[in-house]
VEXKE-225326 format. One record per residue (C-alpha): x, y, z; residue number from 1; residue in one letter; chain. Coordinates in steps of 0.001 Angstrom, whole numbers, plus 500000, padded with zeros to 6 digits. Layout:
<sites>
       x       y       z   nr  rest  kette
       X       Y       Z  NUM     A      A
...
</sites>
This chain:
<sites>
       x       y       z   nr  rest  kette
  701192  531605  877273    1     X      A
  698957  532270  880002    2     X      A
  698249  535930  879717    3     X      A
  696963  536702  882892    4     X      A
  700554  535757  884427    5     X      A
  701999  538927  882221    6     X      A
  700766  542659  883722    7     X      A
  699854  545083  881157    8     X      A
  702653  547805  881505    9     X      A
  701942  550463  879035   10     X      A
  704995  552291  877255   11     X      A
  705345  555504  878319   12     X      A
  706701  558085  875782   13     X      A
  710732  558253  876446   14     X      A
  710760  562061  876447   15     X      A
  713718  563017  878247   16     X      A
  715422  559609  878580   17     X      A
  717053  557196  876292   18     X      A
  714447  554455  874462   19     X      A
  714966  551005  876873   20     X      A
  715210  548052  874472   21     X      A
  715422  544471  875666   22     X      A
  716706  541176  874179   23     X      A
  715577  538658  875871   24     X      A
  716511  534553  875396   25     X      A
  719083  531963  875974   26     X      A
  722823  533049  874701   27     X      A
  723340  530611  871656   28     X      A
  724115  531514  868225   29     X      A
  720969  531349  866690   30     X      A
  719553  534289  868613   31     X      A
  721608  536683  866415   32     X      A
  722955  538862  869647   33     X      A
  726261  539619  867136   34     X      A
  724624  540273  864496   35     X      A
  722603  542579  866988   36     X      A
  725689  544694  868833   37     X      A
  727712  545084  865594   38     X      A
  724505  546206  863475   39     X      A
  724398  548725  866603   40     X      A
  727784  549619  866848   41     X      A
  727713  550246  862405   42     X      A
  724342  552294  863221   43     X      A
  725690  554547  865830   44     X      A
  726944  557568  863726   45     X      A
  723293  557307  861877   46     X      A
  721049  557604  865333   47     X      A
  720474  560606  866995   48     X      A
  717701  559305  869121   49     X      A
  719791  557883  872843   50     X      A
  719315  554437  873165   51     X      A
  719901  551451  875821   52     X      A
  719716  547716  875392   53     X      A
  719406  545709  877497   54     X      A
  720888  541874  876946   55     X      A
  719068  538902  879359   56     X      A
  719086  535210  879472   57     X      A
  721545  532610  880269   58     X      A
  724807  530933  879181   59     X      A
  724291  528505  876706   60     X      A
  726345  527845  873370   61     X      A
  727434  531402  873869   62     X      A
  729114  532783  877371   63     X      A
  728798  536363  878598   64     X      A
  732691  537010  877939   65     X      A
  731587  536569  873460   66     X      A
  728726  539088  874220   67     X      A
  731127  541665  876277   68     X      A
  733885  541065  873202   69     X      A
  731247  542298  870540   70     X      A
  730108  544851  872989   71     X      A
  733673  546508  872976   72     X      A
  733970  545706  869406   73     X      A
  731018  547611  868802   74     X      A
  731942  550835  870678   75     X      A
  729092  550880  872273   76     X      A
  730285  550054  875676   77     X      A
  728138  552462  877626   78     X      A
  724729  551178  875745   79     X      A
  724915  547981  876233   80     X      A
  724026  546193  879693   81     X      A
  724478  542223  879849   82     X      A
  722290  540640  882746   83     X      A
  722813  536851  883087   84     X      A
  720334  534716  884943   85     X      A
  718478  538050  885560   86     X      A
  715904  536929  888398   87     X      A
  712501  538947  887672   88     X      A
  711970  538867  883825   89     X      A
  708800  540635  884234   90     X      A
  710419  543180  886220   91     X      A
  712836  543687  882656   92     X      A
  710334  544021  880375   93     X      A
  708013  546282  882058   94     X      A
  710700  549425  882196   95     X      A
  711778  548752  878580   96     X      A
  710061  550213  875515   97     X      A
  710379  547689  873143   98     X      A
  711937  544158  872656   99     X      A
  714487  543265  869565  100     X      A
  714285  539611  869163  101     X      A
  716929  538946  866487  102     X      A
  716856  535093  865456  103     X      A
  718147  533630  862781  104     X      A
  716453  530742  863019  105     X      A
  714518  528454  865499  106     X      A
  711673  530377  867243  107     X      A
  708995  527275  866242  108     X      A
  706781  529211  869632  109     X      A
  709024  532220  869789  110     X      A
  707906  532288  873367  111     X      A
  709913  536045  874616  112     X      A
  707674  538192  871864  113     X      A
  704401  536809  873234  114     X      A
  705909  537914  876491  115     X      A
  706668  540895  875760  116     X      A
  703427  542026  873548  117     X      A
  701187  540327  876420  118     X      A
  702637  543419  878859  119     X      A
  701781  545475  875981  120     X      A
  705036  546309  874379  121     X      A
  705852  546590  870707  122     X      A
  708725  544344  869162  123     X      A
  711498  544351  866651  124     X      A
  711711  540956  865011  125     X      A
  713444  538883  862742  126     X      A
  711269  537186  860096  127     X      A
  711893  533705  860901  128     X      A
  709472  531403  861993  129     X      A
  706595  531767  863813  130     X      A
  707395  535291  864236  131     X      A
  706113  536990  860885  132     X      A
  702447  535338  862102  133     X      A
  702826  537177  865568  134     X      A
  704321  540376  865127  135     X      A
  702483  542770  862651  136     X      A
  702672  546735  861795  137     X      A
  699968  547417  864485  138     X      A
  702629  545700  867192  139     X      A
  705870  546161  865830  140     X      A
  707872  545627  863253  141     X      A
  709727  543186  861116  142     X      A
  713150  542572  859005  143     X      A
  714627  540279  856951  144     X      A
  717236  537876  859598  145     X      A
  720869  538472  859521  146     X      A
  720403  541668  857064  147     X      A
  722065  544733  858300  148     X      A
  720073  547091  855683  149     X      A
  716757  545664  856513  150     X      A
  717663  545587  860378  151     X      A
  718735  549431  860046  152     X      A
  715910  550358  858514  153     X      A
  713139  549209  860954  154     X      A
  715373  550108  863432  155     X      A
  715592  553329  862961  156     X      A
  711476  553591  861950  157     X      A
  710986  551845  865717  158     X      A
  713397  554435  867557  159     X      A
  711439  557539  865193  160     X      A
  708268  555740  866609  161     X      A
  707880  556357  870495  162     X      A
  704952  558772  869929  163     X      A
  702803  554796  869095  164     X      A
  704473  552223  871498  165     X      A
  701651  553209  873712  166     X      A
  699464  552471  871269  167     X      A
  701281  549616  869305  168     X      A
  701759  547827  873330  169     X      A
  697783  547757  873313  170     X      A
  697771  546264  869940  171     X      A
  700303  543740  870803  172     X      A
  698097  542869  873775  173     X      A
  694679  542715  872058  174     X      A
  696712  540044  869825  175     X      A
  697897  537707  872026  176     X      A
  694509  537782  874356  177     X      A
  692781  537050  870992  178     X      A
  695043  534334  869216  179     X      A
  697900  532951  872085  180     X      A
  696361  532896  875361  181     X      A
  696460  529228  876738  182     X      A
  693659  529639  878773  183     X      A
  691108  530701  875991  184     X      A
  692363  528086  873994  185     X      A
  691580  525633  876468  186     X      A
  688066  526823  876695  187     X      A
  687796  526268  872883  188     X      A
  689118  523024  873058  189     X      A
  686486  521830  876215  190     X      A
  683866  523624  873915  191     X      A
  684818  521722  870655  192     X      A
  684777  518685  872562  193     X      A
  681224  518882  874266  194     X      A
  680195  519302  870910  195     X      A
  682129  516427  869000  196     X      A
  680553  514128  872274  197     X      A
</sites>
């Protein structure tokens, strides 16, 4: 990605207020938002820490109506918002604290976390893909996909760590400036060729 199109928006410590979390990607299968509400909904007698998330993409495999029907299923009604076709994605992820990105497969680019860790927030991810090479403990954190102990686990260790998503958000961002910014990459690649020529 082209970090210089994503504004560094610091986390601010949620004192007072409810952690914002964000899931962010089309609705299809394979980005695990079930798995995500129910593991929610089974975790909410275990979390004493107030939480929001925040669902945002489009219609795809999976409509809004399936992600509304786990959202009642989950009893979690209140704590879950669903934004279709939201219009200013930046906008999102720059009031949330910290991004869940729960795929069970696919993410070859995994395109929302280098989003998200380019504004300088921390993120929860699945390790599938691409994603155990982008995500590490000085940016987030990681579990196993589609496993609700593992998932509960680093869940609760990411809501018990809002004291370091300041600092995590700066980590995140130092990452993808250094390894996943197009720009410097193109650079490198006009370098290496001037000296191949």
């Amino acid at each position: 990605i082209k970090v210089s199109e994503y504004p560094f928006s610091a986390a601010a410590l949620p004192t007072g207020r409810a952690v914002r979390i964000l899931q962010l990607g089309r609705f299809s299968p394979v980005k695990g938002h079930q798995f995500l509400i129910l593991s929610l909904g089974k975790l909410k007698a275990q979390i004493q820490s107030p939480f929001r998330l925040t669902i945002a993409g489009f219609e795809a495999e999976l409509k809004v109506g399936d992600l509304q029907k786990w959202r009642e299923e989950s009893g979690l009604w209140d704590q879950i918002e669903i934004f279709p076709n939201a219009p200013d994605i930046r906008a999102l992820i720059s009031t949330c604290d910290f991004e869940v990105v729960a795929s069970t497969g696919s993410e070859a680019t995994a395109r929302a976390a280098l989003e998200f860790m380019a504004m300088g927030k921390p993120v929860l991810a699945s390790r599938v893909g691409i994603l155990p090479e982008i995500v590490d403990e000085k940016s987030g954190w990681l579990f196993e996909p589609g496993n609700f102990e593992s998932f509960a686990l680093v869940f609760k260790q990411a809501l018990a760590s809002a004291s370091r998503y300041a600092e995590m958000g700066k980590a995140a961002r130092a990452k993808v400036e250094a390894e996943y910014d197009l720009e410097k990459l193109a650079m490198l690649g006009d370098q290496v060729a001037q000296v191949v020529q």
